[in-house]
TIGU-625026 format. One record per residue: residue number from 1; z, y, x of N, C-alpha, C in turn. Coordinates in Angstrom, 1 decimal. Layout:
residues N
<kolvo pos="NUM" n_up="Z" n_north="Y" n_east="X" ca_up="Z" ca_north="Y" ca_east="X" c_up="Z" c_north="Y" c_east="X"/>
...
END
This chain:
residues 138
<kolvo pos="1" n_up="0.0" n_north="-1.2" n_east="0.8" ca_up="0.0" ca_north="0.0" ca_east="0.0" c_up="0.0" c_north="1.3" c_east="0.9"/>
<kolvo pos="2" n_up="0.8" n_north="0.9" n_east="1.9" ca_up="0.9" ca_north="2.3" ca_east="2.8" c_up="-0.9" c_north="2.4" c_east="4.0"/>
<kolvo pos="3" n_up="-1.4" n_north="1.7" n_east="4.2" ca_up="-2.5" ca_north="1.7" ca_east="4.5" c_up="-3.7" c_north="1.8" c_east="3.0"/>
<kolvo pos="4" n_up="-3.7" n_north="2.0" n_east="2.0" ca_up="-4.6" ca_north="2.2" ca_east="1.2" c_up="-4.1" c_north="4.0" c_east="0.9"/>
<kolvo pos="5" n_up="-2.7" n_north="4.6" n_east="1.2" ca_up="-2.3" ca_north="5.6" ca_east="0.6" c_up="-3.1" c_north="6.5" c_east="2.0"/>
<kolvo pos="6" n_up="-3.1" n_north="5.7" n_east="3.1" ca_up="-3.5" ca_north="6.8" ca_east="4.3" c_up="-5.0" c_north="6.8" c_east="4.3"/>
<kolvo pos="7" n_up="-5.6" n_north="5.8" n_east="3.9" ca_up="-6.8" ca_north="5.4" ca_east="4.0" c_up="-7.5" c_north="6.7" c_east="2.9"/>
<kolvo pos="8" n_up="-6.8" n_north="6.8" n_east="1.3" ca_up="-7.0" ca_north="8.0" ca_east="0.2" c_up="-7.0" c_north="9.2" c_east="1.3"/>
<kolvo pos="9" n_up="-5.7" n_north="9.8" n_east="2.0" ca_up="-5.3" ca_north="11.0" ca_east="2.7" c_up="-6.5" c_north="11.3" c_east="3.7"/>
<kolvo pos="10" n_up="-7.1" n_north="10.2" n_east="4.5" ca_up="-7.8" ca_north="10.5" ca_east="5.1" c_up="-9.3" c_north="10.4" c_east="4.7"/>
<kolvo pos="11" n_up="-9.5" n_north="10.3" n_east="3.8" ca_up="-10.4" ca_north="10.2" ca_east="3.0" c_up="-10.6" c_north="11.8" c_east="2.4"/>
<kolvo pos="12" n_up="-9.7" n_north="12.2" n_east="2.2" ca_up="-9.9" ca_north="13.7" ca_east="1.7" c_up="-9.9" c_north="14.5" c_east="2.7"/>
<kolvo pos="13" n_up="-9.0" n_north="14.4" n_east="3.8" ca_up="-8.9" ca_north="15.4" ca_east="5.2" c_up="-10.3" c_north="15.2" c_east="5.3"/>
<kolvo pos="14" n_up="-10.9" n_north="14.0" n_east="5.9" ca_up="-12.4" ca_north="14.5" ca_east="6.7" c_up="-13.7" c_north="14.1" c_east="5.6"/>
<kolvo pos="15" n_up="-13.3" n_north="13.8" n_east="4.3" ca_up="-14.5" ca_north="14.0" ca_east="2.7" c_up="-15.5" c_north="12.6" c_east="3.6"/>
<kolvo pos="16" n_up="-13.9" n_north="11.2" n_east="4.0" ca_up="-14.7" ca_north="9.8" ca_east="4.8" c_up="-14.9" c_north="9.1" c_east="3.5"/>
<kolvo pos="17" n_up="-16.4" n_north="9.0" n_east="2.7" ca_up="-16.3" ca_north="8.2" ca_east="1.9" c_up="-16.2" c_north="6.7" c_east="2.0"/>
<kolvo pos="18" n_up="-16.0" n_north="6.2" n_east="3.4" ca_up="-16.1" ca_north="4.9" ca_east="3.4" c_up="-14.3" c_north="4.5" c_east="3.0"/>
<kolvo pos="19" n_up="-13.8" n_north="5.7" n_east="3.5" ca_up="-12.5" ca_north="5.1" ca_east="4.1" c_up="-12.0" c_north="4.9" c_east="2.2"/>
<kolvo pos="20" n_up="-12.6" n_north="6.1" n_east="1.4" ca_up="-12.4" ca_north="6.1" ca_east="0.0" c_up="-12.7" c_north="4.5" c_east="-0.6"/>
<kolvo pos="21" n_up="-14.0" n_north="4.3" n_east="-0.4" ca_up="-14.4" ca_north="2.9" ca_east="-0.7" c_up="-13.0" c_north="1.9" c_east="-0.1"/>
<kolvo pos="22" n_up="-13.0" n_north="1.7" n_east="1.2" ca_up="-12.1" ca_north="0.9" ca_east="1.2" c_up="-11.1" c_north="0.5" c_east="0.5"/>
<kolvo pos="23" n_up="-10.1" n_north="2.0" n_east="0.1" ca_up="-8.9" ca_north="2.1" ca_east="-0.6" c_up="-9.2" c_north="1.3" c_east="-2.1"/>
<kolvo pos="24" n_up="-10.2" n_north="1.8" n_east="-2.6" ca_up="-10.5" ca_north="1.7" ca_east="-3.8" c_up="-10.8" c_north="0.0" c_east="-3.9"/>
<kolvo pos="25" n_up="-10.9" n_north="-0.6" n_east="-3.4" ca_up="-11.7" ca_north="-2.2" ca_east="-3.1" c_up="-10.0" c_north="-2.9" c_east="-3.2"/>
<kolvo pos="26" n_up="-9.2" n_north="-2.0" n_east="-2.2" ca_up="-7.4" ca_north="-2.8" ca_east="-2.4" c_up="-7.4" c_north="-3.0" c_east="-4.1"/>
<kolvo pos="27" n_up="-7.0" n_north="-1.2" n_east="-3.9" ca_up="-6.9" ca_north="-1.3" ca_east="-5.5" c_up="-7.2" c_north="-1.6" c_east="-6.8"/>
<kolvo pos="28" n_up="-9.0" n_north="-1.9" n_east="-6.7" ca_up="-9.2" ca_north="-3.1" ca_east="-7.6" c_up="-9.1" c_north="-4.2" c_east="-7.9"/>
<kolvo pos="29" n_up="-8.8" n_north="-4.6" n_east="-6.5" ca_up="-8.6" ca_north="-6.2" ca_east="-6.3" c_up="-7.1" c_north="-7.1" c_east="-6.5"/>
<kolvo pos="30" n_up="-6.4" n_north="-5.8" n_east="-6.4" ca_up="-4.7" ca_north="-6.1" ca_east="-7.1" c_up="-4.4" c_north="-5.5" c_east="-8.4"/>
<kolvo pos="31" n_up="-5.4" n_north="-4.6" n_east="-8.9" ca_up="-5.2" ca_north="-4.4" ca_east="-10.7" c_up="-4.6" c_north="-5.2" c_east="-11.4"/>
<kolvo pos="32" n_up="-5.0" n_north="-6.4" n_east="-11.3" ca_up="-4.2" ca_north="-7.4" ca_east="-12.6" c_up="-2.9" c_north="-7.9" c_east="-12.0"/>
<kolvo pos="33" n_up="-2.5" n_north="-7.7" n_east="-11.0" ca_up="-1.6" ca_north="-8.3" ca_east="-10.3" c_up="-0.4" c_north="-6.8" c_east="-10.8"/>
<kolvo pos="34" n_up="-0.8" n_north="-5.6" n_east="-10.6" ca_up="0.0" ca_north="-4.4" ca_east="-10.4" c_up="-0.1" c_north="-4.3" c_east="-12.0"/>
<kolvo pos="35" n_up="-0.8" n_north="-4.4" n_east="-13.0" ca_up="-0.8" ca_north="-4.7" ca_east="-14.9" c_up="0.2" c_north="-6.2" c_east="-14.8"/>
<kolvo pos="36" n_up="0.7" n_north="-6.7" n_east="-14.4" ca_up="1.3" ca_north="-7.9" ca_east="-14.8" c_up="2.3" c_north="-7.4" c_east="-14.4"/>
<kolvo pos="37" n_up="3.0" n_north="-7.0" n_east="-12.8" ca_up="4.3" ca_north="-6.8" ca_east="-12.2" c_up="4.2" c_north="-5.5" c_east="-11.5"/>
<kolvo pos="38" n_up="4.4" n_north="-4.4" n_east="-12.9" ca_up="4.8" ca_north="-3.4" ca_east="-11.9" c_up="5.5" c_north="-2.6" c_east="-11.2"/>
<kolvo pos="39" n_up="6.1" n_north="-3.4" n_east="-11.0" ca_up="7.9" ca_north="-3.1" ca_east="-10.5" c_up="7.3" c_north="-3.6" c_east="-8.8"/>
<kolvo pos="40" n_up="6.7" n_north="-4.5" n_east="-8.8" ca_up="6.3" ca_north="-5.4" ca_east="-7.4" c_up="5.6" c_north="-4.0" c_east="-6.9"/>
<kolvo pos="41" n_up="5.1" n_north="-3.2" n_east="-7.4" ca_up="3.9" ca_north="-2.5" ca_east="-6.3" c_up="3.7" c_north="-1.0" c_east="-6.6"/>
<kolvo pos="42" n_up="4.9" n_north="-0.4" n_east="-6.3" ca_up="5.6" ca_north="1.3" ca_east="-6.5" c_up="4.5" c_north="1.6" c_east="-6.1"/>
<kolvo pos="43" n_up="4.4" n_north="1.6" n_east="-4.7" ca_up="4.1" ca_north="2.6" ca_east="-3.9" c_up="2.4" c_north="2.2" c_east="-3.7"/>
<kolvo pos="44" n_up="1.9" n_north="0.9" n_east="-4.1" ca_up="0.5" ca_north="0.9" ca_east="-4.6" c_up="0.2" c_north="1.4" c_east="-5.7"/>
<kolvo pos="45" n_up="1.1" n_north="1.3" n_east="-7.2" ca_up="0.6" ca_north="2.6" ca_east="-8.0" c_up="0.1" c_north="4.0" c_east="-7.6"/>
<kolvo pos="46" n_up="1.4" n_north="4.3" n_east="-6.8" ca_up="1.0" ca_north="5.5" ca_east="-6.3" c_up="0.0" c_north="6.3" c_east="-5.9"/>
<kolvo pos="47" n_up="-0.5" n_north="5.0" n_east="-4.9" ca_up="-1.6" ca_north="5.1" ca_east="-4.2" c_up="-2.7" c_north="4.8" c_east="-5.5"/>
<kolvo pos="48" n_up="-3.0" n_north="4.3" n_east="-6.0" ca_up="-4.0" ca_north="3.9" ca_east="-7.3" c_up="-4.0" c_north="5.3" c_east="-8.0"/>
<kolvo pos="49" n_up="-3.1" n_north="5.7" n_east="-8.6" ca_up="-2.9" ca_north="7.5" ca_east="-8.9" c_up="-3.7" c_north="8.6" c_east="-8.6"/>
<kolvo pos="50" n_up="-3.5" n_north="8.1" n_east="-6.9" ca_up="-4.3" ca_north="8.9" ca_east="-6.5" c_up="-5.5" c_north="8.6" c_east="-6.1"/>
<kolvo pos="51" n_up="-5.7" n_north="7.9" n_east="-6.1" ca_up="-7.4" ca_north="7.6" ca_east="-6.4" c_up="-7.9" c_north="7.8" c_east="-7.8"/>
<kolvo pos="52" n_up="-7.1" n_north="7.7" n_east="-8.6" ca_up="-8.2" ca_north="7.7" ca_east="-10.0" c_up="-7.8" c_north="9.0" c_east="-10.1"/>
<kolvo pos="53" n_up="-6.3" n_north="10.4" n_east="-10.0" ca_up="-6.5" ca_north="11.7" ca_east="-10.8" c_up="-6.8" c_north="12.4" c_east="-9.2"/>
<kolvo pos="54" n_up="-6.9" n_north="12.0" n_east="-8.2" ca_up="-7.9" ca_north="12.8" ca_east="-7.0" c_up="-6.2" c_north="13.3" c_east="-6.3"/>
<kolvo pos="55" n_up="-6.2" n_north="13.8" n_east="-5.2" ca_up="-4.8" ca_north="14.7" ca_east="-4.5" c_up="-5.4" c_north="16.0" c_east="-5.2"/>
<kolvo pos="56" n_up="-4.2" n_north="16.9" n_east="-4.7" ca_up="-4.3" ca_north="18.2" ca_east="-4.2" c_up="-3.9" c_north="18.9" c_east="-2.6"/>
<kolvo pos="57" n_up="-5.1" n_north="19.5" n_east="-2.5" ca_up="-5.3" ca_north="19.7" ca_east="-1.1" c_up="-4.5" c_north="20.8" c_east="-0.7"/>
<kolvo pos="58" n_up="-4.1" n_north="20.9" n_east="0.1" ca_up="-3.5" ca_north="22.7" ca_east="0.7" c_up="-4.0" c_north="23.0" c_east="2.0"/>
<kolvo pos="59" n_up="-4.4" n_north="23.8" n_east="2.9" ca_up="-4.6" ca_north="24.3" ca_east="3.9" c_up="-4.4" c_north="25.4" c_east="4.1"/>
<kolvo pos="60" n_up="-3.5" n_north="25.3" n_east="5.2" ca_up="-2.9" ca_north="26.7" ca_east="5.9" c_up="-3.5" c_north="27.0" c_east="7.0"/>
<kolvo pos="61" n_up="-4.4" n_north="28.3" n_east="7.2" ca_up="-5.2" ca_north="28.8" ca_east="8.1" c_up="-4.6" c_north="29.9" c_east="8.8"/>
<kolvo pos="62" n_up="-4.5" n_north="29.7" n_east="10.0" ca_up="-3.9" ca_north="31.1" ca_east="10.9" c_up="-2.9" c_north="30.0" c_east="12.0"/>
<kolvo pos="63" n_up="-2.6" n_north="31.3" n_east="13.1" ca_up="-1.7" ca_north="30.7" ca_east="14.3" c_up="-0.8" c_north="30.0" c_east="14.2"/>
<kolvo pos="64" n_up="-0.1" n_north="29.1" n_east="13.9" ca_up="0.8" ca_north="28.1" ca_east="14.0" c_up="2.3" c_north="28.4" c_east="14.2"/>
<kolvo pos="65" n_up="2.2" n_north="29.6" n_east="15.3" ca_up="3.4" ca_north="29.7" ca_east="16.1" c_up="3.4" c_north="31.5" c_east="15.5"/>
<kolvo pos="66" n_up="2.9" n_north="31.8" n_east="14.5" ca_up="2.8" ca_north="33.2" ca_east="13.5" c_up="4.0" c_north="33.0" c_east="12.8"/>
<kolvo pos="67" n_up="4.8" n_north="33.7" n_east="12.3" ca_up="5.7" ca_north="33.8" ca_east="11.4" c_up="5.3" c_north="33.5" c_east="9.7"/>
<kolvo pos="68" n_up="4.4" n_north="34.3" n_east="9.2" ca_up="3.4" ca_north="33.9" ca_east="8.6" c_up="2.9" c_north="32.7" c_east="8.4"/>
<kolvo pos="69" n_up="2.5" n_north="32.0" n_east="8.9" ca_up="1.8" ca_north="30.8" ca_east="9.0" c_up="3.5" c_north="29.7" c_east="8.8"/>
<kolvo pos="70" n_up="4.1" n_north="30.1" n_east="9.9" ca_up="5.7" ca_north="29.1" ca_east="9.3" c_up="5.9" c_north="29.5" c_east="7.4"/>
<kolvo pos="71" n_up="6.2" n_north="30.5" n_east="7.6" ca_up="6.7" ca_north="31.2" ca_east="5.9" c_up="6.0" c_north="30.4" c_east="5.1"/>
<kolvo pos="72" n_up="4.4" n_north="30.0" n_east="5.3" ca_up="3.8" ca_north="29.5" ca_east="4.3" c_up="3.6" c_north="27.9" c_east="3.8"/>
<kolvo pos="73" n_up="3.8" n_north="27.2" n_east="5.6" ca_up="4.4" ca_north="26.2" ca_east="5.7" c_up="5.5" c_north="26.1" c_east="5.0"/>
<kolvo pos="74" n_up="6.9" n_north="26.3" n_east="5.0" ca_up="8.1" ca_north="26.1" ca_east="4.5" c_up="8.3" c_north="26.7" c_east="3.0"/>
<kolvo pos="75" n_up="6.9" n_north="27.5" n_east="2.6" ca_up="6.8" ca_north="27.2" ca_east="0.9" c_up="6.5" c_north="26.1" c_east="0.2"/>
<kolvo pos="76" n_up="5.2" n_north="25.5" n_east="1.1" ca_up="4.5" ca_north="24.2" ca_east="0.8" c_up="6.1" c_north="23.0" c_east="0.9"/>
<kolvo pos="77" n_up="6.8" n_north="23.3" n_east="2.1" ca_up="7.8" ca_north="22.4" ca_east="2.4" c_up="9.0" c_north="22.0" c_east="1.0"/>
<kolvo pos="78" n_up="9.1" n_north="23.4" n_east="0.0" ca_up="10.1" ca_north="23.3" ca_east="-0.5" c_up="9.7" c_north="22.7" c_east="-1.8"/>
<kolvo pos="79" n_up="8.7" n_north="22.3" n_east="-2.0" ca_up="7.9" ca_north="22.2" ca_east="-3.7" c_up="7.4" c_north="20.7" c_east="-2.9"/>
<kolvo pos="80" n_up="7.9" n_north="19.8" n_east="-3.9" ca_up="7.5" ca_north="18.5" ca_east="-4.6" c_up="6.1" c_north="18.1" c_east="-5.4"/>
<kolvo pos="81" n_up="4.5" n_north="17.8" n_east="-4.5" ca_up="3.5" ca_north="17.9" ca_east="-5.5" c_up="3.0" c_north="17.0" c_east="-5.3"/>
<kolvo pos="82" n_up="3.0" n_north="15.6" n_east="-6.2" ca_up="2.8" ca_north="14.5" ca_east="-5.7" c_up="0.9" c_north="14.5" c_east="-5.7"/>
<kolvo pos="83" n_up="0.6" n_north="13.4" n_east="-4.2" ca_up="-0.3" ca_north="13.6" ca_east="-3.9" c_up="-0.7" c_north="14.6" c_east="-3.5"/>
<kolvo pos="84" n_up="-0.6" n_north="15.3" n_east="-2.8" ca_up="-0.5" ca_north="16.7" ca_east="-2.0" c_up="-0.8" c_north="16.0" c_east="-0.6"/>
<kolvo pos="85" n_up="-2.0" n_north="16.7" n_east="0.1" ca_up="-2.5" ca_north="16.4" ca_east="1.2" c_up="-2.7" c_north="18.0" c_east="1.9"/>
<kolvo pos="86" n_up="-2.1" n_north="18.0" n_east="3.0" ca_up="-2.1" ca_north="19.0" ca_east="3.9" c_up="-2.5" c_north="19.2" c_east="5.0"/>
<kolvo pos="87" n_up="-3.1" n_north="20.3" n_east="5.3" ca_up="-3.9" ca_north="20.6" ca_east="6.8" c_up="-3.4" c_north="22.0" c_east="7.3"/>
<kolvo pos="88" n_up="-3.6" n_north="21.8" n_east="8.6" ca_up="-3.4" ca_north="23.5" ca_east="9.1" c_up="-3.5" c_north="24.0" c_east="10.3"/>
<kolvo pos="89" n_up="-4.0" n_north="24.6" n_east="10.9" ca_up="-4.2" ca_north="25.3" ca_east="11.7" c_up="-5.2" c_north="26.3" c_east="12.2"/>
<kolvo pos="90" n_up="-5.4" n_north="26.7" n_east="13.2" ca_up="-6.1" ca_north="27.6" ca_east="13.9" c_up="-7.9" c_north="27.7" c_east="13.1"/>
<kolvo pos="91" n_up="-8.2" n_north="29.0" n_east="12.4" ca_up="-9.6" ca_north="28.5" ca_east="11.9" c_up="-10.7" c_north="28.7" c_east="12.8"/>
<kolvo pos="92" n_up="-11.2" n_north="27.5" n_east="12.6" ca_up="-12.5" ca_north="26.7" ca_east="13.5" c_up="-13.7" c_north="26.7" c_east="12.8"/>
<kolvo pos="93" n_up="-14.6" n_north="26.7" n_east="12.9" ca_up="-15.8" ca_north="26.6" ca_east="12.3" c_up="-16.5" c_north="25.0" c_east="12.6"/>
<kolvo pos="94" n_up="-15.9" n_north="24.6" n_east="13.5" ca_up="-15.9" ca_north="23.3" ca_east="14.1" c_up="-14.6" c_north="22.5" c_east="13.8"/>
<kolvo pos="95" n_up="-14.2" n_north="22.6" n_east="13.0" ca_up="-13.2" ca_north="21.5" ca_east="12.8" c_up="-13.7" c_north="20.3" c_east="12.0"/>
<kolvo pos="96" n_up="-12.5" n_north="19.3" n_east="13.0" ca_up="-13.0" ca_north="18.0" ca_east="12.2" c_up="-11.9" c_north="17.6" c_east="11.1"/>
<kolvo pos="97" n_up="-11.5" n_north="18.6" n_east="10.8" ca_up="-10.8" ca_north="18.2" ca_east="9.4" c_up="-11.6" c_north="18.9" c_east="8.3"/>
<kolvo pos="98" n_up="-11.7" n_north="18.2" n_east="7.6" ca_up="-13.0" ca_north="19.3" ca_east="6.7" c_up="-12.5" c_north="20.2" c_east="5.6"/>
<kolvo pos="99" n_up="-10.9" n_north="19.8" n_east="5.2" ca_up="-10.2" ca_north="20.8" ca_east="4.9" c_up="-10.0" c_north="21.9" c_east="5.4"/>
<kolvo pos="100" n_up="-9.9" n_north="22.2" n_east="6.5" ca_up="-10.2" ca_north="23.3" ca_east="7.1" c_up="-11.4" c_north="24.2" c_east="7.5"/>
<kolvo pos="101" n_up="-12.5" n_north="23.2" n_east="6.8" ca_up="-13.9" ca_north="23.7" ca_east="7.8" c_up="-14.0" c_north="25.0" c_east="6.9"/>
<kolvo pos="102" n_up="-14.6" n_north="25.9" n_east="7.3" ca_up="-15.1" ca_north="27.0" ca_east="6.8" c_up="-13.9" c_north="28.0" c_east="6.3"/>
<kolvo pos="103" n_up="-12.7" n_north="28.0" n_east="6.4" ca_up="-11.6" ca_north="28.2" ca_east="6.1" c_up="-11.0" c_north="29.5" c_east="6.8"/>
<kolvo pos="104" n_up="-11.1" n_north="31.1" n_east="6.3" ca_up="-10.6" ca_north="31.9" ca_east="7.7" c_up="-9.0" c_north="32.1" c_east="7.4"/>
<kolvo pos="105" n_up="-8.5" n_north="33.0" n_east="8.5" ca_up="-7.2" ca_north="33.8" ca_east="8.0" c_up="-7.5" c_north="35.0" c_east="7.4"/>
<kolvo pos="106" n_up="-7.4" n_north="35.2" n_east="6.4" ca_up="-7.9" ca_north="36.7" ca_east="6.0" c_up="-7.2" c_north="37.7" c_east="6.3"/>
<kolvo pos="107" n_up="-7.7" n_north="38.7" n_east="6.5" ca_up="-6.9" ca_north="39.9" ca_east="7.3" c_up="-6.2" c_north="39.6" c_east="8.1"/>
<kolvo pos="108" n_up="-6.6" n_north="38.4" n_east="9.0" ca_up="-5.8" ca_north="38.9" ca_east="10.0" c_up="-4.4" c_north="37.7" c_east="9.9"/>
<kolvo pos="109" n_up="-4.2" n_north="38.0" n_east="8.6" ca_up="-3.0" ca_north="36.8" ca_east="8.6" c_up="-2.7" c_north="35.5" c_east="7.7"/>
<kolvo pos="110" n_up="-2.2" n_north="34.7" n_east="8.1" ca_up="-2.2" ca_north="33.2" ca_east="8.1" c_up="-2.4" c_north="33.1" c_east="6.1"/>
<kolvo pos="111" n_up="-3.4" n_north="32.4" n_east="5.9" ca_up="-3.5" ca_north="32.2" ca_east="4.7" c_up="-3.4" c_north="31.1" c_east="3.7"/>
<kolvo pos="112" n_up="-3.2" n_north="30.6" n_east="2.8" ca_up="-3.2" ca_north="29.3" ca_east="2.1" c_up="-4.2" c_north="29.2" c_east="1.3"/>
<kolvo pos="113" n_up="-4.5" n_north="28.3" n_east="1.1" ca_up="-5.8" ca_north="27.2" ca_east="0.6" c_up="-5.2" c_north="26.1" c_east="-0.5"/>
<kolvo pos="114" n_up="-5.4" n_north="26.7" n_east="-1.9" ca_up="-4.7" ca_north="25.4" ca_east="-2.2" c_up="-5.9" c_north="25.0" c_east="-3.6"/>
<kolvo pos="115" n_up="-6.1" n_north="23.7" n_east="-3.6" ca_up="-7.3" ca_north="23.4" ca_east="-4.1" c_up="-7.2" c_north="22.2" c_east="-4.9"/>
<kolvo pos="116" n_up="-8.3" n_north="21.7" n_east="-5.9" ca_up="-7.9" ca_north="20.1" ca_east="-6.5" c_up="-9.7" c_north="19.6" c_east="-6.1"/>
<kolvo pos="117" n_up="-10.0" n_north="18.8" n_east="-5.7" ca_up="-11.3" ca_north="18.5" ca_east="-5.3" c_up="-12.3" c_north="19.3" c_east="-4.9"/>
<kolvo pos="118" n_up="-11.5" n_north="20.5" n_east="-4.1" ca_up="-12.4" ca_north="21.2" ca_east="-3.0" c_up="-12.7" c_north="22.8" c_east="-3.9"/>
<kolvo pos="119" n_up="-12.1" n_north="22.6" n_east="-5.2" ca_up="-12.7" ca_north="24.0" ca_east="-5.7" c_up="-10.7" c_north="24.4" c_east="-5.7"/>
<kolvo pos="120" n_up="-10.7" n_north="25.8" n_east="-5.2" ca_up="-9.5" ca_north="26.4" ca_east="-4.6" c_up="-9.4" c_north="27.6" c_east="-5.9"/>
<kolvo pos="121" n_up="-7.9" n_north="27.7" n_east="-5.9" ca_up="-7.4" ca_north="28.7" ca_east="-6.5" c_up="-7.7" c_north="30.3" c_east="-5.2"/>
<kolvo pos="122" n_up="-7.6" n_north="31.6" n_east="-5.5" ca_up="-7.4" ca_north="32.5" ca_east="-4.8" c_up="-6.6" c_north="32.4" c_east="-3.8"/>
<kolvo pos="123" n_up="-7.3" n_north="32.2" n_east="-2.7" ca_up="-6.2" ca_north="32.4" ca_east="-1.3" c_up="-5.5" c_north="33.3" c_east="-1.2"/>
<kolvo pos="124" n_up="-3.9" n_north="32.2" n_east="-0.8" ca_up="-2.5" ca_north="33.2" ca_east="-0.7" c_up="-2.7" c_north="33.3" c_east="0.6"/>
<kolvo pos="125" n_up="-2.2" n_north="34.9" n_east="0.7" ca_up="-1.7" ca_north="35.2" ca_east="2.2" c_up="-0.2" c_north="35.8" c_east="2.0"/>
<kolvo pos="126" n_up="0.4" n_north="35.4" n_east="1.1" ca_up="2.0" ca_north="35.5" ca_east="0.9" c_up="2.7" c_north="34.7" c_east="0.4"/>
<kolvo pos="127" n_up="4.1" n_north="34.3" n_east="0.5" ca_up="4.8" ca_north="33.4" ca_east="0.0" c_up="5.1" c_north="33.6" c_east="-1.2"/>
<kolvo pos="128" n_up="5.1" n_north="34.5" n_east="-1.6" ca_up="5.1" ca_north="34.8" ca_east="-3.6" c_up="4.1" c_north="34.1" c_east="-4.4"/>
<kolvo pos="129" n_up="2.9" n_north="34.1" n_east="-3.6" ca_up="1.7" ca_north="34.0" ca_east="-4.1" c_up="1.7" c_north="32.4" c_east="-4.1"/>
<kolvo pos="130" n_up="1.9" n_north="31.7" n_east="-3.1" ca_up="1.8" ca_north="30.6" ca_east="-2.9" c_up="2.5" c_north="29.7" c_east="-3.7"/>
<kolvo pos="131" n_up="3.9" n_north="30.3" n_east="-3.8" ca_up="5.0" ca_north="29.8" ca_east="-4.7" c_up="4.6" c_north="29.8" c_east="-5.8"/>
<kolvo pos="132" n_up="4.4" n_north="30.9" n_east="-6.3" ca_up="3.5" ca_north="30.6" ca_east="-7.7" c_up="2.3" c_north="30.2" c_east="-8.0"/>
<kolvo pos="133" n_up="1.4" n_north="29.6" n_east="-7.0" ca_up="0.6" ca_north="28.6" ca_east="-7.2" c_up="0.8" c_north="27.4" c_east="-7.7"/>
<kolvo pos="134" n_up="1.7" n_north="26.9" n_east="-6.4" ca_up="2.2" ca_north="25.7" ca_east="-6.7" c_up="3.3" c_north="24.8" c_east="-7.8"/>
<kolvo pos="135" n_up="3.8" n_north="26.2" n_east="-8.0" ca_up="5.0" ca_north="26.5" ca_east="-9.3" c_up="3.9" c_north="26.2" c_east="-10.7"/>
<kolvo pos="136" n_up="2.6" n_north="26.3" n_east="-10.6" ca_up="1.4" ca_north="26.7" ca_east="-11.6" c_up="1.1" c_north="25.2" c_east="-11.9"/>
<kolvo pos="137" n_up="0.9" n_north="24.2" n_east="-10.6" ca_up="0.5" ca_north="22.7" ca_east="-10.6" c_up="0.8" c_north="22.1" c_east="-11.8"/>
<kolvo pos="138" n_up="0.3" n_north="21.0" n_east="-12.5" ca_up="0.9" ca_north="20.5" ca_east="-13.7" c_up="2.0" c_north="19.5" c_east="-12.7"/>
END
């Protein structure tokens, strides 16, 4: 279960459709097993979850070691959003995280990215803003 949940995560960081296929092939293949006993397989539900309603992505763009950039980290840190997949750092135009690709700091300072299948709400570049994004999640 914990390799089909990383196999989903990394499936959305770098948009690896194989790695998606794979997860998805566990997950069909223990359906009737996870419908009969589902007490036996938490944390493969989980993972099945998120493959059928998608994560939600967040990306924090800007210096790492910015004040800003921590602030917006330790928003994301304090909110509970299941299936929530995270990236962050320095924006690249060449990154191989594809959550980050194309991704700037706006003005200058560290910004958040918060998205459900790649289409994003208005990038926060404040902790108010972010909080109430996330505060917004169903």
């Amino acid at each position: 279960s914990l390799a089909v949940e990383l196999l989903l995560k990394l499936a959305d960081l770098c948009q690896d459709d194989d790695a998606r296929r794979r997860a998805s092939y566990v997950v069909e293949t223990l359906a009737p097993s996870m419908a009969r006993y589902p007490a036996a397989f938490g944390h493969l539900l989980g993972s099945a979850d998120l493959l059928i309603n998608g994560a939600t992505e967040l990306a924090i763009v800007g210096d790492p070691k910015s004040p800003d950039f921590r602030t917006l980290a330790r928003v994301a840190g304090e909110h509970y959003v299941p299936g929530i997949i995270i990236a962050g750092g320095a924006p690249r135009d060449d990154a191989d995280v594809a959550l980050l690709k194309g991704r700037d700091a706006r003005g200058g300072r560290a910004t958040a990215y918060l998205c459900r299948n790649y289409a994003c709400e208005e990038p926060a570049r404040s902790a108010e803003q972010l909080r109430e994004q996330l505060e917004r999640l169903p």
